[in-house]
MDTraj code that builds the backbone (N, CA, C; nanometers):
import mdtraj as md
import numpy as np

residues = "UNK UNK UNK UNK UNK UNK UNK UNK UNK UNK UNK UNK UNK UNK UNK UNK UNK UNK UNK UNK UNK UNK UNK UNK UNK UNK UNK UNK UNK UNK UNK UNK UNK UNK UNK UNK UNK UNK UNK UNK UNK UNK UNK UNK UNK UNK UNK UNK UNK UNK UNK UNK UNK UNK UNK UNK UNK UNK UNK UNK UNK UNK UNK UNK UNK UNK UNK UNK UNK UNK UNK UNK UNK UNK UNK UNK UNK UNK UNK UNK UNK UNK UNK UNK UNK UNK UNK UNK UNK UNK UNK UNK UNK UNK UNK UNK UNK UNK UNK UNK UNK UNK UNK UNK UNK UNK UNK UNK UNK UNK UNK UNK UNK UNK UNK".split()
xyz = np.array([
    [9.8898, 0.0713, 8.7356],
    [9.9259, 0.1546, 8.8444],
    [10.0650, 0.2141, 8.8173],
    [10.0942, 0.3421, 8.8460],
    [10.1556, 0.4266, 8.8083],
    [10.3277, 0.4269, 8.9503],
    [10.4004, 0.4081, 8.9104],
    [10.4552, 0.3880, 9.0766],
    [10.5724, 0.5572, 9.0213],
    [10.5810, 0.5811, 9.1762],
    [10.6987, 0.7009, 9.1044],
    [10.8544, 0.6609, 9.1713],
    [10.9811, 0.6975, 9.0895],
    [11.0894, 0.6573, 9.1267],
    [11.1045, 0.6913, 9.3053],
    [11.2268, 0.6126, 9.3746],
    [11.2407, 0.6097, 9.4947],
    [11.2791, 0.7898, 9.5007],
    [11.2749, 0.8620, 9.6427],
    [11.3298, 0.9774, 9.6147],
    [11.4752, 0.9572, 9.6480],
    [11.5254, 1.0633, 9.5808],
    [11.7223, 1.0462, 9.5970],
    [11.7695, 1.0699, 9.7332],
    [11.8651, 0.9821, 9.7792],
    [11.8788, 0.9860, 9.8941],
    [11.9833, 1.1371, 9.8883],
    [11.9421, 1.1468, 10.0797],
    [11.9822, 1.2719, 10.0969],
    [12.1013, 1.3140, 10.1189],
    [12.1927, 1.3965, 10.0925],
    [12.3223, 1.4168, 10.0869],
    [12.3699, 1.4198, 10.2955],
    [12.4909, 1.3333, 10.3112],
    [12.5184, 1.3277, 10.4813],
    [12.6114, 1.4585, 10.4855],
    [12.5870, 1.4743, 10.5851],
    [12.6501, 1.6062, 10.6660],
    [12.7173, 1.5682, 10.8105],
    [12.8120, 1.6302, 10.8116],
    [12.8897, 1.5787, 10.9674],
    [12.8954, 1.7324, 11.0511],
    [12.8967, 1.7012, 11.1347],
    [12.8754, 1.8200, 11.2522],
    [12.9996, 1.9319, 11.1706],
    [13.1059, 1.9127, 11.0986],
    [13.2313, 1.9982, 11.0801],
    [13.1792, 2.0551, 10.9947],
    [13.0980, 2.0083, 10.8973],
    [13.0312, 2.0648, 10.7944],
    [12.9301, 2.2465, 10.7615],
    [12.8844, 2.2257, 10.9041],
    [12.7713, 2.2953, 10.9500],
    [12.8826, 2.3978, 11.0228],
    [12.8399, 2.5344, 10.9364],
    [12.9627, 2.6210, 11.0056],
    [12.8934, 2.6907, 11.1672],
    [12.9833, 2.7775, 11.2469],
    [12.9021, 2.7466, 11.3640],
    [12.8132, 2.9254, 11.3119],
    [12.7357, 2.9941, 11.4229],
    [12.6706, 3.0923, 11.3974],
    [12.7527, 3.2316, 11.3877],
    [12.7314, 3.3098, 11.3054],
    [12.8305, 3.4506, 11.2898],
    [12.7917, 3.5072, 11.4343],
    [12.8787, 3.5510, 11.4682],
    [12.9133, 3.6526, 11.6001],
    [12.8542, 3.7968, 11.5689],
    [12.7775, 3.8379, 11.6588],
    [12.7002, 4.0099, 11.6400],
    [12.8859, 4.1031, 11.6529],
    [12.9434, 4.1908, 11.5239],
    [13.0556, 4.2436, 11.5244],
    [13.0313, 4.3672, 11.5580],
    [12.9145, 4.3937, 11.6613],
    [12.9022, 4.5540, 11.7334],
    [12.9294, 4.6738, 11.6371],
    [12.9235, 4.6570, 11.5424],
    [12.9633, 4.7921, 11.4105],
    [12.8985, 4.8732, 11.4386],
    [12.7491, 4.8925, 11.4902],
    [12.6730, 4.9681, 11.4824],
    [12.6868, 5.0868, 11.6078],
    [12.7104, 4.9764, 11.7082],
    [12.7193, 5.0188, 11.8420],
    [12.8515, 5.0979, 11.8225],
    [12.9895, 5.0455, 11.7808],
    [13.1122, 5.1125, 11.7745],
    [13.0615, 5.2323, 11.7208],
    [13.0102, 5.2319, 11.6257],
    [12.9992, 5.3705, 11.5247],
    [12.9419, 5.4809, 11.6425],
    [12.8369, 5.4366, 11.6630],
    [12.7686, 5.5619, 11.7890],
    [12.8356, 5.5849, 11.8711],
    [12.9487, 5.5130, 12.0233],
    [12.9880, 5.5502, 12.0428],
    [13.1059, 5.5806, 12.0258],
    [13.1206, 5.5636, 11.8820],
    [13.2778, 5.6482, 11.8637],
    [13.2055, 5.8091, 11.8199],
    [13.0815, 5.8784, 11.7729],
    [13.0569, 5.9723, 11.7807],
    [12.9747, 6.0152, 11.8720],
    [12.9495, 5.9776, 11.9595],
    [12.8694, 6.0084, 12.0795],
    [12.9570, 6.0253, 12.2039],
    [13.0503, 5.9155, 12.2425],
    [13.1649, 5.8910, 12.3746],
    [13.2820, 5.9366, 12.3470],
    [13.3577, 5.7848, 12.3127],
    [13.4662, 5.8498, 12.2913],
    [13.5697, 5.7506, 12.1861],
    [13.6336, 5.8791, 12.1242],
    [13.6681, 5.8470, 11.9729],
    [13.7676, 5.7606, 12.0188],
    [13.8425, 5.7725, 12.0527],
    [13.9455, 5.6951, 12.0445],
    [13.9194, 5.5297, 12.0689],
    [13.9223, 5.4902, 12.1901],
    [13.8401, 5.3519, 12.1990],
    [13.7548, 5.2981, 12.0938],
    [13.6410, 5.4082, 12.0472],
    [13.5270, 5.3519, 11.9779],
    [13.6069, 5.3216, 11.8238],
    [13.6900, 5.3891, 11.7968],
    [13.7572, 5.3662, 11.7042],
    [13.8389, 5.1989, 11.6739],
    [13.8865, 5.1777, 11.7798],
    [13.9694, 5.0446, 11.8271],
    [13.8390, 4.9334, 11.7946],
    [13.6574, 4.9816, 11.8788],
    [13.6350, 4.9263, 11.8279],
    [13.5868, 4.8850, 11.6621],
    [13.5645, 4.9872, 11.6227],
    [13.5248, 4.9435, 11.4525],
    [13.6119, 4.9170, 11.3882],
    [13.7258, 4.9092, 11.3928],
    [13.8299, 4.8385, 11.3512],
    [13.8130, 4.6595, 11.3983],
    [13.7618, 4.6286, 11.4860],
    [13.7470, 4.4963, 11.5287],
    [13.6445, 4.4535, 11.4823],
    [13.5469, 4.5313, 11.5002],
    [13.4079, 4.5263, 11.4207],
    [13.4124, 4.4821, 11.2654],
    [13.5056, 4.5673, 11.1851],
    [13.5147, 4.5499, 11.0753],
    [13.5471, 4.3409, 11.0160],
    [13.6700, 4.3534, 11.1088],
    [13.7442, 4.2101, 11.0862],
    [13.6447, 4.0932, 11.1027],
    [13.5538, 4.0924, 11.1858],
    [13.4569, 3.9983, 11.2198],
    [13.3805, 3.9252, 11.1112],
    [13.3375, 4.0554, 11.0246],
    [13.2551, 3.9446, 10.8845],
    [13.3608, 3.9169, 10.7824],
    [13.4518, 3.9726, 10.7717],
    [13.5858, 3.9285, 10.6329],
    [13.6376, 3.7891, 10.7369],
    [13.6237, 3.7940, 10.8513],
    [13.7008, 3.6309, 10.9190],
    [13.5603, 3.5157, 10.9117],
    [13.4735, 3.5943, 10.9415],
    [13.3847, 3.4554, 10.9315],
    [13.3235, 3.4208, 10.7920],
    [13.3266, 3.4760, 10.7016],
    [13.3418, 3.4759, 10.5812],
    [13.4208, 3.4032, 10.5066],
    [13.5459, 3.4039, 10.5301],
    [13.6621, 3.3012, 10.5014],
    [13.6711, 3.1952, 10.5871],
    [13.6001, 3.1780, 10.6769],
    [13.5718, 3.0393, 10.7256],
    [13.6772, 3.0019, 10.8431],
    [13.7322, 3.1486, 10.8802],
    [13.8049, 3.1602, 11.0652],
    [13.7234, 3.2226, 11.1701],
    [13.6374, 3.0965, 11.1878],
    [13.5451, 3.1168, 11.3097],
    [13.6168, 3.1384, 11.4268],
    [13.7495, 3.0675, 11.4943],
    [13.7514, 3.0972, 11.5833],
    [13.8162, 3.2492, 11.6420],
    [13.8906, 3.2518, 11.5053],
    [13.9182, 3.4314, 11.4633],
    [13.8490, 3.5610, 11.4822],
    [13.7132, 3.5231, 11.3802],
    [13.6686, 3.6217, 11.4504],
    [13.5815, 3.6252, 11.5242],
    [13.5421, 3.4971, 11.5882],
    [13.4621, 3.5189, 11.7240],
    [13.5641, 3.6110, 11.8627],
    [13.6866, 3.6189, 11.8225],
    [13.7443, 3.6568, 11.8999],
    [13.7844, 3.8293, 11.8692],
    [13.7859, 3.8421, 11.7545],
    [13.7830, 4.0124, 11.6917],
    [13.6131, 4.0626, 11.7698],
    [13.5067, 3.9604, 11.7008],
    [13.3762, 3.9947, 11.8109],
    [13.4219, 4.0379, 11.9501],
    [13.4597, 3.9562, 12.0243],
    [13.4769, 3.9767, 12.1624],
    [13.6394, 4.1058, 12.1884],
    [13.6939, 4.1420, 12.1068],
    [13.7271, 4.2353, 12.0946],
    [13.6992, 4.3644, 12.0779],
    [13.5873, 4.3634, 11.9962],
    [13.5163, 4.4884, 11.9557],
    [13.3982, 4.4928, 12.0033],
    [13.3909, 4.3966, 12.1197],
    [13.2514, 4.4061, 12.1997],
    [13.3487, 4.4948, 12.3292],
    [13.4574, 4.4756, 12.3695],
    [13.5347, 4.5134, 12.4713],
    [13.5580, 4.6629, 12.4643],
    [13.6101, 4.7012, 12.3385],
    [13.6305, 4.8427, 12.3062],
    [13.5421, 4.9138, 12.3093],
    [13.4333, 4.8823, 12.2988],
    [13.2893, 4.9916, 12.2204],
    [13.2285, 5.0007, 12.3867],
    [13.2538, 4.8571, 12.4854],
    [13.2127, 4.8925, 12.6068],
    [13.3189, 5.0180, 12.6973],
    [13.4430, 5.0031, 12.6644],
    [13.5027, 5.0899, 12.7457],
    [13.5132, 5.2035, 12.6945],
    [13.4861, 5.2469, 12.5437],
    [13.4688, 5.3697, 12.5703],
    [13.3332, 5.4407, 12.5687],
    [13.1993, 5.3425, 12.5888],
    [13.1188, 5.3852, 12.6471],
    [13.1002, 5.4089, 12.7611],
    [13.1872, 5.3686, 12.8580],
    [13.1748, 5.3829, 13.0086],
    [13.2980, 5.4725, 13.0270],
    [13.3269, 5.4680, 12.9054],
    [13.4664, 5.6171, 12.9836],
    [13.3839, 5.7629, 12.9466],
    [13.3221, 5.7399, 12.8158],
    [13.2578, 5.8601, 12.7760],
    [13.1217, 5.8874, 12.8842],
    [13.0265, 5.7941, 12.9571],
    [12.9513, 5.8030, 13.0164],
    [12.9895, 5.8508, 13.1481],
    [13.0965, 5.8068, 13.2328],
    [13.1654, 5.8570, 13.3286],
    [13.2553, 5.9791, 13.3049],
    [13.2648, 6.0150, 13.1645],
    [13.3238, 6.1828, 13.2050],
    [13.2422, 6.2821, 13.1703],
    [13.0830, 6.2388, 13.1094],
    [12.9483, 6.2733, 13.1078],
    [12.9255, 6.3078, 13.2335],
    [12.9060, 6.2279, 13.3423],
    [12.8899, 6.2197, 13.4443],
    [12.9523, 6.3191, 13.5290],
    [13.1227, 6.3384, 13.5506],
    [13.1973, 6.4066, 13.6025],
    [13.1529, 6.5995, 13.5497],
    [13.1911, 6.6106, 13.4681],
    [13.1040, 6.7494, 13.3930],
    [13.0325, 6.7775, 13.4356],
    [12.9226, 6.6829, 13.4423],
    [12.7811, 6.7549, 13.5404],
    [12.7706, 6.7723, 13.6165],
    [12.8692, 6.7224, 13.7411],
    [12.8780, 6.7076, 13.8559],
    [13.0030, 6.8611, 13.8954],
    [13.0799, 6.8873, 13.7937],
    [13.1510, 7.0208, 13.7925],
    [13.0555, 7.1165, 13.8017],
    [13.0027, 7.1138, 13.6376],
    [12.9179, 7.2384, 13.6811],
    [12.7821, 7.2174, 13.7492],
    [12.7222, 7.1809, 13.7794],
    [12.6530, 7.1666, 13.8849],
    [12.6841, 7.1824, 13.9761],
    [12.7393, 7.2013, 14.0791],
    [12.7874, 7.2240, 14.2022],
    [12.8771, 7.3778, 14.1835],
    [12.8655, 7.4212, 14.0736],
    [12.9446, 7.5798, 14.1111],
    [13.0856, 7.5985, 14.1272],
    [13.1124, 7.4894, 14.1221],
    [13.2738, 7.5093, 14.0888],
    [13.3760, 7.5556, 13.9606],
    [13.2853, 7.5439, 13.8554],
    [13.3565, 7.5537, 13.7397],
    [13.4467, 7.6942, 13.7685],
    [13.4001, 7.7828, 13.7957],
    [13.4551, 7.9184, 13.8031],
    [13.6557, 7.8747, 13.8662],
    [13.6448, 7.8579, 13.9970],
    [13.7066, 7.7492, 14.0460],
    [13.8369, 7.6970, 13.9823],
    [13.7849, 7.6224, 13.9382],
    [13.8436, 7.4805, 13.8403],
    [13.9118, 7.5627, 13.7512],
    [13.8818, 7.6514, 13.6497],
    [13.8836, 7.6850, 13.5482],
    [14.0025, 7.8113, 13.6151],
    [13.9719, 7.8531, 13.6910],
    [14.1242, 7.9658, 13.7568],
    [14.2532, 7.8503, 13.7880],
    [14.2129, 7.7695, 13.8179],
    [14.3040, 7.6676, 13.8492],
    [14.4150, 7.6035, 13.7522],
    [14.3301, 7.5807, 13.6333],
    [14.3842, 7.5507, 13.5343],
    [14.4396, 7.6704, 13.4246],
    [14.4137, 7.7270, 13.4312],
    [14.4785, 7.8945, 13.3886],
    [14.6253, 7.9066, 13.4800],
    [14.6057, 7.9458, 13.6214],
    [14.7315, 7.9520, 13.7086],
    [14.8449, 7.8362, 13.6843],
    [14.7634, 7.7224, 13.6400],
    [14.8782, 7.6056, 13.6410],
    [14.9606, 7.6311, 13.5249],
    [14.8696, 7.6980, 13.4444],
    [14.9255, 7.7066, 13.3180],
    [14.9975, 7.7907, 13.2629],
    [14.9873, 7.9102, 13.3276],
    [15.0227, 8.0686, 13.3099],
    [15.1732, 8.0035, 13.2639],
    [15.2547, 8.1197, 13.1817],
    [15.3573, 8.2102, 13.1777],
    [15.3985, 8.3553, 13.2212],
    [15.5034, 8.3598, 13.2036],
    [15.5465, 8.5268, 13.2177],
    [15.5102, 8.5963, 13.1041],
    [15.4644, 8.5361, 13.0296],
    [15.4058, 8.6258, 12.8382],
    [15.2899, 8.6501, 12.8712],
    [15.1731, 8.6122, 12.9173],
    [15.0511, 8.6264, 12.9524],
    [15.0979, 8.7506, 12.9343],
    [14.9814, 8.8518, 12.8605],
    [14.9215, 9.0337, 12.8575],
    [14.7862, 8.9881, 12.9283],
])
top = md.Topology()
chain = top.add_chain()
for i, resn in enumerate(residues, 1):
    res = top.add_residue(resn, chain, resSeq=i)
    for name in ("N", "CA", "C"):
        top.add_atom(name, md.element.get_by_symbol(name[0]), res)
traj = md.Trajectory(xyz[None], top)
């Protein structure tokens, strides 16, 4: 009878070992609305976006779980700034005011050079 060696015991692992899960770094989302909303913010976020996989990569989880939640913050506010001045626009011209508005901002602006 043929017996086969014991199998090798298995290598131990401690909870510190086991790194924790990468954080979603919104890159994708920043990118759209930094060309869709609005640049500036969306910009702030892909810059945060970026840092997220070079930190969890080097093994500063709590780093960039926090660049995550940074560039989850940015990409939201300037989607809701760009969506709310989406909003405002339509609500200008729609209602017939632009004509309006638009003398308004001319008069505020005028000089004595105006031909």
């Amino acid at each position: 009878m043929i017996t086969s060696p014991p199998p090798p015991p298995l290598p131990e692992f401690s909870v510190d070992d086991i790194p924790p899960l990468k954080p979603n770094n919104w890159l994708w989302q920043s990118i759209v609305v930094t060309l869709c909303c609005c640049a500036p913010f969306g910009i702030a976020g892909i810059v945060y976006a970026a840092k997220v996989d070079v930190l969890y990569f080097n093994g500063r989880y709590t780093e960039a779980k926090a660049a995550a939640r940074s560039a989850r913050t940015w990409t939201l506010v300037a989607f809701i700034i760009g969506i709310t001045t989406a909003i405002l626009w339509i609500i200008v011209l729609s209602t017939g005011n632009m004509p309006q508005f638009m003398e308004k901002i001319i008069e505020n602006n005028a000089s004595g050079y105006n031909f």
